[in-house]
C-alpha positions in Angstrom: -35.9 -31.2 71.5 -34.6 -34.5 71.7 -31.1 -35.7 71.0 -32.4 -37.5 67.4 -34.0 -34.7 66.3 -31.0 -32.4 66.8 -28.5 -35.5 65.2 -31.1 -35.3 62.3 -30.8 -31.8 62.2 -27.4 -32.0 62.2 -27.0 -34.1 59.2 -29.7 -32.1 57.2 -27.4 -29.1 58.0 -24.4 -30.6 56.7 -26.2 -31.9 53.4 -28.0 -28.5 52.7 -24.3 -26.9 52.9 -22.7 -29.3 51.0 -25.4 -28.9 48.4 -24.8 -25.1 48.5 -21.0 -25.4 48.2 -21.8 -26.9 45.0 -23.7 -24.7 43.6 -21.6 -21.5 44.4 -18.6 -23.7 43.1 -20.6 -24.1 39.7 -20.8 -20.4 39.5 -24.6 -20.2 40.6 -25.7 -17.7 42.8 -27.2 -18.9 45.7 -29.7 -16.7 47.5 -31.2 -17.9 50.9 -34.5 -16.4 52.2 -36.2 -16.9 55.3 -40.0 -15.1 55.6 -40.6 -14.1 59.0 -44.2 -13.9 60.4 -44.6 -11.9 63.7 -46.3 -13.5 66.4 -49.3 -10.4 66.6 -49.9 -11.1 62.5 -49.7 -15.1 63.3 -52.7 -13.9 66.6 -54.4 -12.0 64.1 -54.1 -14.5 61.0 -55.6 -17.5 63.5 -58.5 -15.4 65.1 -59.8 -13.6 61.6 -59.7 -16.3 59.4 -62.9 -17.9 60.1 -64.6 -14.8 60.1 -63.3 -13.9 56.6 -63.3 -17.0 54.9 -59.2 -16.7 54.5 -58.4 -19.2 56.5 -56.1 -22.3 55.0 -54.9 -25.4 55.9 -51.3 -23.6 56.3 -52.9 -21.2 58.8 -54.5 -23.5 60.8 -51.5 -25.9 61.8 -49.7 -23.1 64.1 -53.0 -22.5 66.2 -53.2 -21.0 70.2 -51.9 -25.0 71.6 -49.0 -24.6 69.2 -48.2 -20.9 71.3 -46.3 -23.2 74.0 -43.6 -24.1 71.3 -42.9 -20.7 70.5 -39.7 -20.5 72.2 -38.1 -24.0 71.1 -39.8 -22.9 67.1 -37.2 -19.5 67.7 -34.4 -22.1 69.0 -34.4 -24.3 66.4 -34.6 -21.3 63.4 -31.7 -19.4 65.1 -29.5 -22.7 64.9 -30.7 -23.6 61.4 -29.8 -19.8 60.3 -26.3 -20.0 62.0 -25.7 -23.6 60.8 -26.6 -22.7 56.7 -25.1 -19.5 56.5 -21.7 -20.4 55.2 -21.9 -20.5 51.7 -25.5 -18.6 51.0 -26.5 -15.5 52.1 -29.4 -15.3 54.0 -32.0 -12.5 54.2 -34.7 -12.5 56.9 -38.0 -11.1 55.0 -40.9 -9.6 57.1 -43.5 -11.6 56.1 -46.7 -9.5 57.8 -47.6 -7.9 54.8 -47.6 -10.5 51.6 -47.2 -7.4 48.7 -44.6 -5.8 51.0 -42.4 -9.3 51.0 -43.3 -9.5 47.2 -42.0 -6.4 46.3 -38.8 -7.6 48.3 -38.4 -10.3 47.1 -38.8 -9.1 43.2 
Protein backbone atom coordinates (compact mmCIF):
# COMPACT_ATOMS: atom_id res chain seq x y z
CA UNK A 1 0.00 0.00 0.00
CA UNK A 2 1.31 3.25 -0.74
CA UNK A 3 2.32 6.03 1.57
CA UNK A 4 -1.10 8.24 0.55
CA UNK A 5 -3.18 5.67 1.04
CA UNK A 6 -1.95 4.86 4.56
CA UNK A 7 -1.83 9.03 5.34
CA UNK A 8 -5.54 8.81 4.17
CA UNK A 9 -6.07 6.10 6.23
CA UNK A 10 -4.70 7.69 8.88
CA UNK A 11 -6.78 10.73 8.86
CA UNK A 12 -10.04 8.67 8.30
CA UNK A 13 -8.96 6.84 11.54
CA UNK A 14 -8.56 9.81 13.51
CA UNK A 15 -12.02 11.30 12.26
CA UNK A 16 -13.96 8.03 12.77
CA UNK A 17 -12.61 8.20 16.59
CA UNK A 18 -13.22 11.53 17.06
CA UNK A 19 -16.66 11.02 15.79
CA UNK A 20 -17.11 8.06 18.25
CA UNK A 21 -15.73 10.01 21.23
CA UNK A 22 -18.62 12.15 20.66
CA UNK A 23 -21.04 9.94 20.63
CA UNK A 24 -20.09 7.95 23.83
CA UNK A 25 -19.56 11.56 25.46
CA UNK A 26 -23.36 12.24 24.52
CA UNK A 27 -24.27 9.16 26.35
CA UNK A 28 -24.89 6.91 23.12
CA UNK A 29 -23.78 3.67 22.98
CA UNK A 30 -21.64 2.89 20.35
CA UNK A 31 -21.42 -0.59 19.06
CA UNK A 32 -18.80 -1.52 16.32
CA UNK A 33 -19.36 -4.65 14.11
CA UNK A 34 -17.12 -6.06 11.68
CA UNK A 35 -18.77 -9.26 9.44
CA UNK A 36 -16.18 -11.58 8.55
CA UNK A 37 -16.42 -13.84 5.46
CA UNK A 38 -13.99 -16.85 5.29
CA UNK A 39 -12.07 -17.22 2.36
CA UNK A 40 -13.66 -21.09 1.56
CA UNK A 41 -17.44 -19.36 1.75
CA UNK A 42 -15.88 -16.22 -0.38
CA UNK A 43 -14.42 -19.64 -3.07
CA UNK A 44 -17.74 -21.09 -2.71
CA UNK A 45 -19.91 -17.80 -3.03
CA UNK A 46 -17.74 -16.85 -6.49
CA UNK A 47 -17.89 -20.36 -8.13
CA UNK A 48 -21.87 -21.12 -7.32
CA UNK A 49 -23.34 -18.11 -8.04
CA UNK A 50 -23.77 -18.33 -11.68
CA UNK A 51 -25.00 -21.68 -11.35
CA UNK A 52 -27.68 -20.55 -8.97
CA UNK A 53 -28.66 -17.40 -10.10
CA UNK A 54 -27.46 -15.76 -6.55
CA UNK A 55 -24.85 -14.06 -7.82
CA UNK A 56 -24.66 -9.95 -7.14
CA UNK A 57 -22.80 -7.21 -8.05
CA UNK A 58 -21.29 -7.31 -4.31
CA UNK A 59 -20.13 -10.93 -5.00
CA UNK A 60 -18.62 -10.37 -8.11
CA UNK A 61 -16.06 -7.50 -7.21
CA UNK A 62 -13.74 -9.87 -4.81
CA UNK A 63 -13.32 -12.55 -7.75
CA UNK A 64 -10.15 -15.29 -8.22
CA UNK A 65 -7.64 -11.92 -9.61
CA UNK A 66 -8.65 -10.21 -6.45
CA UNK A 67 -7.12 -13.71 -4.41
CA UNK A 68 -3.48 -11.90 -4.78
CA UNK A 69 -4.64 -9.04 -2.43
CA UNK A 70 -5.71 -11.28 0.22
CA UNK A 71 -2.86 -10.68 2.42
CA UNK A 72 -2.53 -6.73 2.08
CA UNK A 73 -6.99 -6.94 2.43
CA UNK A 74 -6.02 -8.82 6.09
CA UNK A 75 -3.20 -5.96 6.72
CA UNK A 76 -5.14 -3.20 6.19
CA UNK A 77 -8.53 -4.68 8.41
CA UNK A 78 -6.12 -5.61 11.36
CA UNK A 79 -4.74 -1.90 11.40
CA UNK A 80 -8.26 -0.38 10.93
CA UNK A 81 -9.51 -2.75 13.92
CA UNK A 82 -6.52 -1.70 16.16
CA UNK A 83 -6.73 1.98 15.09
CA UNK A 84 -10.90 2.36 15.85
CA UNK A 85 -11.03 0.38 18.88
CA UNK A 86 -10.63 3.02 21.45
CA UNK A 87 -13.83 4.41 22.21
CA UNK A 88 -16.27 1.55 20.51
CA UNK A 89 -16.25 -1.90 21.02
CA UNK A 90 -15.81 -3.97 18.29
CA UNK A 91 -17.25 -7.53 17.63
CA UNK A 92 -15.92 -9.65 14.72
CA UNK A 93 -19.20 -11.52 13.35
CA UNK A 94 -18.79 -14.75 11.26
CA UNK A 95 -20.45 -13.83 8.39
CA UNK A 96 -20.54 -17.56 6.44
CA UNK A 97 -23.90 -18.18 7.34
CA UNK A 98 -26.34 -14.88 6.89
CA UNK A 99 -29.31 -16.19 9.54
CA UNK A 100 -26.44 -17.26 11.85
CA UNK A 101 -24.95 -13.42 11.84
CA UNK A 102 -28.63 -12.22 12.03
CA UNK A 103 -29.45 -13.96 14.93
CA UNK A 104 -26.14 -12.33 16.36
CA UNK A 105 -26.59 -9.47 15.60
CA UNK A 106 -30.43 -9.20 16.86
Amino acid sequence: MGSGARGFNEGWYEDLNTFEKYLVRSSMIVLTFFLHISMDERKWRHLTGPITGKRTENSQVPGIAEREYRDDYRETCEEMLAATSGYAPCFLVPADHKEMTRTFLA
